[in-house]
N, C-alpha and C positions, 0 to 999 in steps of 0.2 A: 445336598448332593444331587439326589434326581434334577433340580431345579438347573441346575450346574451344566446336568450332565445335557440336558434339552437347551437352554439359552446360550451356554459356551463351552461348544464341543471341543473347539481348541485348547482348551484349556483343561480338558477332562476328556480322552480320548480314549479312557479304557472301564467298564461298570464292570463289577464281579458280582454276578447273586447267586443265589442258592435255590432260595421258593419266591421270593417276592419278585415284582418286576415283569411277572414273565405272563402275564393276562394283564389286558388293560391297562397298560405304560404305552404314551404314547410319544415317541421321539423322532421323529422325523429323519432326525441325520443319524441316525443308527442304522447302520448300513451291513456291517457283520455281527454272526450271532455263534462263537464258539460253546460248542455243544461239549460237555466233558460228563452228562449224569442221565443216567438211563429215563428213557420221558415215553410217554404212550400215549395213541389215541387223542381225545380234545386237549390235553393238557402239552401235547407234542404241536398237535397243530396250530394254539394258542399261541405258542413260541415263537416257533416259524412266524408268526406275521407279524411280530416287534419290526421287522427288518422291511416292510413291503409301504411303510410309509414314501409318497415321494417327497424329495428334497430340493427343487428347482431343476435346471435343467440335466444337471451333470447326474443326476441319479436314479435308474431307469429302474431297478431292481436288487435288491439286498441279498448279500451270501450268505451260505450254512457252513460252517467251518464244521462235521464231523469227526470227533474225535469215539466215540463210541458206535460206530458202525450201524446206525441206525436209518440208513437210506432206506431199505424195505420196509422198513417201519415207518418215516416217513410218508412212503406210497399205501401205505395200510390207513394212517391218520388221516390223510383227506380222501380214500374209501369209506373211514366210518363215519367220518363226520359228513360227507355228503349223505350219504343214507340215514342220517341222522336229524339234526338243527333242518338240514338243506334238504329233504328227503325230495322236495318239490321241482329241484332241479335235475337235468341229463346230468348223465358225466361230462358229454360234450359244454357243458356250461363252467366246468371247473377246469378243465380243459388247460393245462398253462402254467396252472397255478406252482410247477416245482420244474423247473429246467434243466436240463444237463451243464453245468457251470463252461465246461471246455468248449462245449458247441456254440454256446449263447458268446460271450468271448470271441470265439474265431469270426463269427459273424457279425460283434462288433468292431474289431479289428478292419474285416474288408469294408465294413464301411465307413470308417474314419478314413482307409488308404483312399477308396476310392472319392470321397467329399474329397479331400485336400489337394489331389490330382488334377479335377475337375476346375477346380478354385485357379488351381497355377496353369491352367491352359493357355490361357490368349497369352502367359509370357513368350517374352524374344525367346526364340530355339535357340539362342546361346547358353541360356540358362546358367548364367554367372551372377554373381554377386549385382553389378550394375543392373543387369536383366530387370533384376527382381524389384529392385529400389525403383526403378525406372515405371514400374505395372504397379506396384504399391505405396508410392511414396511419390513421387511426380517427376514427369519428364524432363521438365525443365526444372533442374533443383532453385529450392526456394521458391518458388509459385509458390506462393499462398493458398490461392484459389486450388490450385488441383493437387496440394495436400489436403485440403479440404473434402475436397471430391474423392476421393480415392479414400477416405477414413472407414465407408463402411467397407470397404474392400481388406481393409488394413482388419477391420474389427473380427472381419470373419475369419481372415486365416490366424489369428488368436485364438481364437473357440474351435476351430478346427483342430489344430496343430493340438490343442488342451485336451480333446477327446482323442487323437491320434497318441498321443505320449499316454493317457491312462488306459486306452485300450491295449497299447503293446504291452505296458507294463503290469496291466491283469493277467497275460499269458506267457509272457517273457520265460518260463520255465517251463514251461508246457508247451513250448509249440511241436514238438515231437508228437506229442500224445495228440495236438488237436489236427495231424495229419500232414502238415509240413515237410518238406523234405530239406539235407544243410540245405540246398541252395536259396530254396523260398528263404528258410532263415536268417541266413546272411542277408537275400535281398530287401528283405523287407526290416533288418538293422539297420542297412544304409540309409534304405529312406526313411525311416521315423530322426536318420539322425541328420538328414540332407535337412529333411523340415523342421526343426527344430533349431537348428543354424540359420535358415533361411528368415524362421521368426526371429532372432534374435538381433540377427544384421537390422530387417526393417522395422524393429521395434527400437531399435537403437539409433536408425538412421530419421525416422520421421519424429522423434523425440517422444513418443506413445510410450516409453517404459516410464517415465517420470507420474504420469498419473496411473500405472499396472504396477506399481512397485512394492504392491501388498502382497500382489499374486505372487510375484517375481518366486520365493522362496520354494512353496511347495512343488512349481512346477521344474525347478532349478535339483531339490532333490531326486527327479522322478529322472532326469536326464543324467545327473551323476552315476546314479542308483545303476540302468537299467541300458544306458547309450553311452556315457562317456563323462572324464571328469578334467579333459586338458585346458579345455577353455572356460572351464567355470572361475576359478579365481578372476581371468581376466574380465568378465562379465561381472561378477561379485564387487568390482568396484564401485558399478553404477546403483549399486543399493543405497553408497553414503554421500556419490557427488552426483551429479550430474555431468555430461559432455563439456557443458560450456563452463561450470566449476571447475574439472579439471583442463582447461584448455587455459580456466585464468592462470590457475597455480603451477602448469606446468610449461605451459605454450605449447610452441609445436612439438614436443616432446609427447603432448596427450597422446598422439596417432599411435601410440606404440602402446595403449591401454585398448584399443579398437580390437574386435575378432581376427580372427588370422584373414578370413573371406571378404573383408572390408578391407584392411590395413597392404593388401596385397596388390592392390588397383589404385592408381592415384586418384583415379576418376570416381571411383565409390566411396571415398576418404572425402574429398572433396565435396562431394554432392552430401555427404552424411555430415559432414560440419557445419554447411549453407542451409539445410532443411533445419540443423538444431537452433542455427542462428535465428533464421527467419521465423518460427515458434515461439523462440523470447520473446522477439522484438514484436512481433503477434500477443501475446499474453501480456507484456510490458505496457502495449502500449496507451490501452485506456488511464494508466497513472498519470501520461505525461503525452501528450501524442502528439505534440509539435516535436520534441527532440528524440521520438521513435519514430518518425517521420523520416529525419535527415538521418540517424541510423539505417533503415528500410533505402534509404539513396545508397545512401555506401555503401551495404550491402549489394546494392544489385551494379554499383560502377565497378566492382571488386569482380562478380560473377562474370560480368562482359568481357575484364581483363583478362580473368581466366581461362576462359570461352576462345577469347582470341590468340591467347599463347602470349600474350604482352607481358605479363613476368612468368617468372619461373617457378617449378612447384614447391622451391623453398620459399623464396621472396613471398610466394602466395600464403605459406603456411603463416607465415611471421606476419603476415595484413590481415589474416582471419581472424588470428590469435588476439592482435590488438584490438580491430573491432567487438569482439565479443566480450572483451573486457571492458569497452566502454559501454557496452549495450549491457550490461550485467548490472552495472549501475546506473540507477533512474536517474535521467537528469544528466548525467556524469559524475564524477569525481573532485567537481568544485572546479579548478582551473577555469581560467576566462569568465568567472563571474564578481560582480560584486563584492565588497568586503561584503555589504548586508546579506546577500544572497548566503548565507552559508548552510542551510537546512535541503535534503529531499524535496520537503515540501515547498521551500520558498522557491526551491528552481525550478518544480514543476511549474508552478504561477509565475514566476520568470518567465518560463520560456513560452507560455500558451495568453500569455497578457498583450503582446505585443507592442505599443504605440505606449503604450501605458505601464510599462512592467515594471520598476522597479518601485516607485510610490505605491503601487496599488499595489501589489505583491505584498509588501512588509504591509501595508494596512489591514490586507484582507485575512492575512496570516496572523498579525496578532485580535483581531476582530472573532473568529474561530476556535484558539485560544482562551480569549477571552468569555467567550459564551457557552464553551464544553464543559459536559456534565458526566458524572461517572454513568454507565451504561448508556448512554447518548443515542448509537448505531440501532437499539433494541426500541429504545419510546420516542413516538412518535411527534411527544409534544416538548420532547428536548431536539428533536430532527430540527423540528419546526426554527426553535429560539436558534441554531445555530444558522439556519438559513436565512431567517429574517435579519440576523447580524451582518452578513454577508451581502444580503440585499439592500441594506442603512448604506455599508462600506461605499459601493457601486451607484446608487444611487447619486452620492452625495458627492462623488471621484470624476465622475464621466461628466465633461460638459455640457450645455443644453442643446451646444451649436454643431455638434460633433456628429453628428444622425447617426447616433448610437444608442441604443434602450435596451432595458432590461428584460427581461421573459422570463416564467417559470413555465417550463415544461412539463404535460400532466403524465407524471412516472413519478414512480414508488418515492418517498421522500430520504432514500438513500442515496440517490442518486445525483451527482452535482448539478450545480445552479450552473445556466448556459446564459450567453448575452450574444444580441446579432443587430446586424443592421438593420435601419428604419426603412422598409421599403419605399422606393422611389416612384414606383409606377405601378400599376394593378395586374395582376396576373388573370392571361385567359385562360380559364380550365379547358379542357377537352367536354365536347357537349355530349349527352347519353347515346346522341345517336352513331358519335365515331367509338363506342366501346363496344366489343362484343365477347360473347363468352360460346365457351368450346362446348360442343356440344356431345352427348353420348355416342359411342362409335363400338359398332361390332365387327368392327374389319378385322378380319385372323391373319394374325404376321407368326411367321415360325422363326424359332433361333435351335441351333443346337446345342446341347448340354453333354459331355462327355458319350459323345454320338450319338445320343438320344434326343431324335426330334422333339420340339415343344410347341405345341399350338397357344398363342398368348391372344385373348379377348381382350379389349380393353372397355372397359364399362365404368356406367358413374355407378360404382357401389364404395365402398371403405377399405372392406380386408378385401386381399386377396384368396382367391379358390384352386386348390390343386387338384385334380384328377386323373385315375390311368381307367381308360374303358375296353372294355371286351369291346370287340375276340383278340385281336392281333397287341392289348395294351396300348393302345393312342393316348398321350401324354397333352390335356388342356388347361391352362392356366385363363383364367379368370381375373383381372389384373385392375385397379383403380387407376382414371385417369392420367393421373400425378406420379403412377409406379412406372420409371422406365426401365427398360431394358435387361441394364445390369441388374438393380434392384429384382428383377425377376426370375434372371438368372442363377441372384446368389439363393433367393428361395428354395430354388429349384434345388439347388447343389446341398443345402439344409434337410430335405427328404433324397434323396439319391439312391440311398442303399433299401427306403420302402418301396419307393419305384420300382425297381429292377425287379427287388420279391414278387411287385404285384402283377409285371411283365411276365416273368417267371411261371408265375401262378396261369396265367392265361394260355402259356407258352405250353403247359403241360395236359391242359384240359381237353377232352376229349373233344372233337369236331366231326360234326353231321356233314358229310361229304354236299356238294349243291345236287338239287333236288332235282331230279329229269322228268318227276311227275308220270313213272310206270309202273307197271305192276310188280308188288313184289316191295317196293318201297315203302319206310316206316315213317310214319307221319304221327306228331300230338296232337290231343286236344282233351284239355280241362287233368295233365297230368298222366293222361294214360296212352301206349302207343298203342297205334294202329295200323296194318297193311292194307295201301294203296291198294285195291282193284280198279282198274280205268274201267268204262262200257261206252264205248262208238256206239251212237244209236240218235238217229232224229228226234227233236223237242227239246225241251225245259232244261236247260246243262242246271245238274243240281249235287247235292252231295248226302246221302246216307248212311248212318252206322248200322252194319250189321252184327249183332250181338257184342262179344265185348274185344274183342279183336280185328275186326275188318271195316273198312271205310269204301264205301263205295262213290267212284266221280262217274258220274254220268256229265257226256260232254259230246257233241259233234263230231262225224267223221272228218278226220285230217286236221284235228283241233291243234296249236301251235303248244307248245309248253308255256308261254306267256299266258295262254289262255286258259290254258287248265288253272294254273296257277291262282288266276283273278277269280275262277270258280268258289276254290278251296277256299279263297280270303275274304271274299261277301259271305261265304255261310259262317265264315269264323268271326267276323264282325256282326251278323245277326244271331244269330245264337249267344253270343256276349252281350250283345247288347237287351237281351230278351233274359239274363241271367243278371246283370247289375239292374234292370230295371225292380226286377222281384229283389234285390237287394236292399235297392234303395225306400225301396216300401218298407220295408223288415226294420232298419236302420235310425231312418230320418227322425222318427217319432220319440226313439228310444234317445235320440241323441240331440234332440230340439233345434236341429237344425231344416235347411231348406235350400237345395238348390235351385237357381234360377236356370240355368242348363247345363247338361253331359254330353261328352261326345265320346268318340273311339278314333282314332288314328294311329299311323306306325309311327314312333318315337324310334331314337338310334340310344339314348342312353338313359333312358326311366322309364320305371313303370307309370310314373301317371303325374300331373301337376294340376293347383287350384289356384287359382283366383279367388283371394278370398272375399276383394271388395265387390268384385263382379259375381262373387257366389256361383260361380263355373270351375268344373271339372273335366279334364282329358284323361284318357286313361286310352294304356298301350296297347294296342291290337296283338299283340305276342302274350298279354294276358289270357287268350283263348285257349293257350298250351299250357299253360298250369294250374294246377289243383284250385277248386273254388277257394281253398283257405289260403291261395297264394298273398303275403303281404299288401301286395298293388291292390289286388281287390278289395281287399276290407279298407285300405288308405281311399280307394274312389270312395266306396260306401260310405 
């Protein structure tokens, strides 16, 4: 049963215990923990953390179901057990550990509206059904290529839309309580249920529900449940066919199994049958790829026709319809072949044999046959025997005078036997000196993200790097050659709702007004403030503490504030530098290391970086204003 309950939670979605289970059960996808028996102290606390396993992306943190009123006692259990087990930790280190359910909720709420927003920006401001097919499914329907292109675009408003549907529907009852007014409610009903339409249209129009069709159920409940239940039946069909399944069995009658938001536009009907089309004949085509070839013609002489109003949207439906039922079948449906041709497989060798297809076709087909073994596709030394059969066939088929030979190509040995012309003439490679390779580039290009500027580095590293830096939260991405644009964009829209917090946070922080360099003025250094006194007076401009309050500049009569300034920051730079020195004596020995050299300079976003091959450290001249035990300092040391 535990075993059950951890390997197939679908199948076992609800544990009931009493004593056992509730210390040291570890379940990952246990997500709720209905509370119904009075619990205290470590044995309460033990409990709570069945649920704080994570479970891949979708599970950020586990609920308390409450039924015995035990929230203050809750807050008592991780008081005593930090003072306890943990006595060694602040409170600020447990800090988290129990949430408010409705706040945590609302805030992920706004960050599922605000990703999914962000995602559908660059759509057309029509923001119709075509709109959206057009930005996630390709412009010109049926391109291959830019459904292609457009997949991770497609992928993400799936996992969007999937955290947009579970976060409404964790608060769907509560949105009163978590501060909403009707109208927020309604408004943000509409759109969980806009986007959720909107996935369904382009998951149905670029043919992506046929490999999601696992998902399709839970997240089809969550929309019934919680948004709406008129168009699930009609979506519910494509659990058992497919579009071009029902397009065979019904013809042009399928259009009328389409969403209302598709079925409603001829041109999104149209564009959603040509994308389903082109997919087939895409996925078909390695079986057979000479007669998914001249299907892929048809396809795109049909689209032109369309394109140009040369028939009509019925005539068009009834030329779809037929294509797709001859593209449904590999090869075709027999007609215009051979009597012997009468197999799949004899017509795919048929139609890709060319000059040669029908002898060689039945010979090659019974030679295969002939030499197949039960599990054959699994061992590699029955692969072998069937191929070497096929290479007898070929061999012994193709004349000598024909400048045709045979090739085995070095890939996996599942993969079919090819044959190609005898080259005629010698090929000139390109010589090392016309190749060149791109080299590392720190040039900063900005894009914008749901009005949020983004600075994008591009660098030779692997992952890319996200950052927000004080004061004002400047947003920089870090980004691998090979990552463009989009690709950094959708990152970007992936943290959105940390962003803003971490904006937010900076947004709210207190700020040292700019420094005029007078009296009266509060200045740090090593963590502790101190009032500015200036003294105009001829010689040595220097700087002195007097007792543990007052800083004294001595500076020049008529000195500029630039100048003051550059006073204050050489003594803050010698004094540091005269404090990590004594550091690094203290340190080096203990730590069996050895710098080759240190320095001091202003940095805009770290306290300090190493070279570890060059055995060199920099460390932030703003380190002079915090406590000797500031982190940066011990990281120099």
């Amino acid at each position: 049963m535990k075993k059950k309950f951890i390997d197939e939670p679908g199948q076992m979605k609800l544990l009931i215990v009493v004593d056992k289970l509730l210390t040291g059960f570890d379940a990952p996808s246990c997500t709720y923990l209905y509370i119904d028996k009075q619990m205290r102290d470590h044995g309460l606390f033990q409990a709570i953390c069945r649920v704080n396993r994570l479970d891949g992306d979708d599970k950020e943190y586990g609920y308390i179901v409450d039924y015995k009123d035990l929230f203050k006692s809750l807050e008592g259990a991780v008081q005593d057990y930090t003072s306890g087990a943990l006595d060694g930790f602040d409170a600020e280190d447990v800090k988290g550990l129990l949430e408010d359910r409705v706040g945590k909720a609302r805030e992920n709420l706004e960050d599922a509206r605000e990703a999914v927003k962000a995602l559908c920006e660059p759509v057309d401001p029509a923001r119709d059904s075509v709109a959206y097919l057009r930005y996630f499914c390709a412009k010109e329907s049926g391109n291959a290529a830019q459904l292609k292109e457009n997949e991770p675009k497609r992928l993400k408003l799936y996992k969007l839309t999937a955290s947009l549907l579970r976060a409404y529907a964790a608060i769907a009852s509560e949105m009163a309580e978590a501060g909403y007014s009707e109208k927020d409610i309604a408004t943000i009903k509409a759109e969980v249920d806009h986007y959720a339409k909107v996935r369904d249209e382009v998951k149905l129009s670029s043919g992506d529900y046929i490999d999601l069709k696992a998902y399709e159920p839970a997240m089809r409940h969550l929309i019934d449940t919680y948004i709406r239940a008129d168009d699930s039946e009609k979506i519910s069909v494509f659990d058992d066919l497919t579009l071009i399944q029902l397009i065979v069995e019904r013809g042009p009658d399928a259009v009328d199994a389409l969403p209302s938001g598709i079925k409603k536009s001829e041109e999104a009907v149209a564009e959603t049958i040509e994308n389903n089309v082109r997919k087939l004949i895409i996925n078909e085509s390695p079986v057979d790829p000479a007669y998914y070839d001249k299907m892929s013609k048809l396809l795109d002489a049909l689209i032109e026709q369309r394109r140009k109003g040369v028939v009509s949207y019925v005539e068009y439906l009834v030329k779809i319809a037929n294509l797709a039922r001859q593209a449904a079948v590999p090869g075709g449906d027999g007609p215009g072949y051979p009597a012997a041709i009468n197999t799949p497989a004899l017509r795919a060798l048929f139609n890709n044999l060319q000059n040669y297809s029908l002898d060689l076709a039945v010979a090659i087909d019974a030679a295969i046959k002939a030499s197949l073994q039960a599990g054959w596709r699994e061992n590699s030394m029955k692969v072998k025997k069937v191929r070497l059969a096929i290479r007898h066939v070929l061999a012994t088929a193709i004349p000598p005078d024909s400048g045709l030979s045979v090739s085995e190509p070095d890939v996996a040995p599942v993969t079919p036997l090819t044959w190609k012309k005898k080259p005629t003439s010698s090929w000139n490679w390109p010589s090392s000196s016309t190749m060149t390779i791109e080299a590392s580039s720190t040039a900063v290009k900005r894009i914008s993200v749901s009005g949020i500027p983004v600075e994008v580095v591009r660098k030779d590293i692997k992952n890319l790097h996200l950052g927000v830096y004080p004061p004002l939260g400047r947003v920089r991405v870090a980004a691998p050659l090979v990552v463009n644009d989009e690709a950094v964009r959708l990152a970007v829209i992936d943290k959105l709702g940390w962003i803003k917090r971490q904006r937010a946070k900076f947004a709210k922080q207190p700020r040292q007004s700019e420094r005029e360099m007078v009296n009266g003025e509060s200045h740090y250094f090593l963590g502790r403030r101190y009032r500015l006194r200036v003294h105009e007076q001829e010689g040595v401009a220097r700087v002195a503490l007097r007792g543990v309050a007052s800083m004294d500049l001595f500076v020049r009569p008529g000195s500029s504030v630039e100048k003051r300034e550059a006073v204050l920051l050489d003594w803050h730079r010698a004094s540091l530098r005269s404090i990590i020195a004594d550091l690094l004596v203290h340190w080096q020995p203990k730590l069996g290391v050895q710098t080759a050299d240190w320095g001091i300079k202003k940095m805009k976003t770290k306290w300090g970086s190493c070279n570890v091959n060059a055995r060199r450290i920099w460390l932030n001249l703003e380190l002079a204003k915090k406590p000797v035990q500031c982190p940066g300092v011990h990281r120099g040391a």
